[in-house]
C-alpha positions as CSV (number, residue, x, y, z in Angstrom):
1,X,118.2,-63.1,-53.9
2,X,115.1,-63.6,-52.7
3,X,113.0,-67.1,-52.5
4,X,110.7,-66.4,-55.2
5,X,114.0,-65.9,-57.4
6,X,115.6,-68.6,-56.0
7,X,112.8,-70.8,-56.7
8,X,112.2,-69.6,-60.3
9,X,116.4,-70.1,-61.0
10,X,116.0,-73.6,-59.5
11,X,113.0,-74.5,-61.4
12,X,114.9,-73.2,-64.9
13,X,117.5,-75.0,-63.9
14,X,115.7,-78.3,-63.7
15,X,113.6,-77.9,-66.7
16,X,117.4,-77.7,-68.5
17,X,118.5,-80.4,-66.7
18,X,115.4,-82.8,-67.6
19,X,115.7,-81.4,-71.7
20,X,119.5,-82.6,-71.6
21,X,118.6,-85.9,-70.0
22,X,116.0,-86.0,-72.6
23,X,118.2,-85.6,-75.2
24,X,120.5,-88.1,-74.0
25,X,117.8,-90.7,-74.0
26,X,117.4,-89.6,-77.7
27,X,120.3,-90.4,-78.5
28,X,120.9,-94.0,-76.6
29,X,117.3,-94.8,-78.5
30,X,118.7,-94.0,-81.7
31,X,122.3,-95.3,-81.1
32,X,119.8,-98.3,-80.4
33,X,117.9,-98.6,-83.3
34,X,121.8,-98.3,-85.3
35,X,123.0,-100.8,-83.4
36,X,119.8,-103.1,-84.2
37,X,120.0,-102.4,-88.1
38,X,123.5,-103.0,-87.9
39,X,122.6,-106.7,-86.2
40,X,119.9,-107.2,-88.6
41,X,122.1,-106.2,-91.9
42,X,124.8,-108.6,-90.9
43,X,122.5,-111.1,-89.8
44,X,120.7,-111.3,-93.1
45,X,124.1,-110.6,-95.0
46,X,125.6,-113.8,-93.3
47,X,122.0,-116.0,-93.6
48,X,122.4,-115.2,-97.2
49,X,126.2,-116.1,-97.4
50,X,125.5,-119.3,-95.7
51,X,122.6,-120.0,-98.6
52,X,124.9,-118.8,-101.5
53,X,127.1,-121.7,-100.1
54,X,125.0,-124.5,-100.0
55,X,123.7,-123.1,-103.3
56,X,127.3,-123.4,-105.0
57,X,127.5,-127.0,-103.0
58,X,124.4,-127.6,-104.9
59,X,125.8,-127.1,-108.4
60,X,129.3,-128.8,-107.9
61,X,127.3,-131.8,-106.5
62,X,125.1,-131.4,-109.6
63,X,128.2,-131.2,-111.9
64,X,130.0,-134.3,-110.4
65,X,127.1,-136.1,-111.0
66,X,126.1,-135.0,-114.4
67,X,130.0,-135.9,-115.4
68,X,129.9,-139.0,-113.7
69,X,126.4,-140.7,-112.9
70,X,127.2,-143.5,-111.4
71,X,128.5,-143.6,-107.3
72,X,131.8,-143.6,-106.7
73,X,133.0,-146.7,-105.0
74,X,135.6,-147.3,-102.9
75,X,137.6,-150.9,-102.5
């Protein structure tokens, strides 16, 4: 093999090497962007749990009092 071979099998070689490192980037960045949606989903999913629940604290407080307007008293 002669250098101008040698030279043309290394430079093949690391044009490969730099389109599989470029495709493992790819697919960290997208793994990424799952990982982010997933955070955001569940982030939203429990801000919305957490409202549903003062929500229904809401209306049982509203009940009580609607059934019984005056304070309740203790001694």
């Amino acid at each position: 093999m002669n250098n101008a071979e040698f030279i043309k099998r290394l430079t093949e070689l690391e044009q490969s090497m730099t389109k599989m490192v470029d495709a493992d980037v790819e697919a960290f960045k997208e793994e990424q962007k799952r990982e982010l949606a997933d955070y955001e989903l569940k982030r939203v999913w429990e801000s919305n749990g957490y409202s549903q629940a003062l929500i229904d604290v809401r209306d049982v407080l509203k009940e009580e009092f609607i059934k019984n307007p005056e304070p309740h008293r203790e001694g």
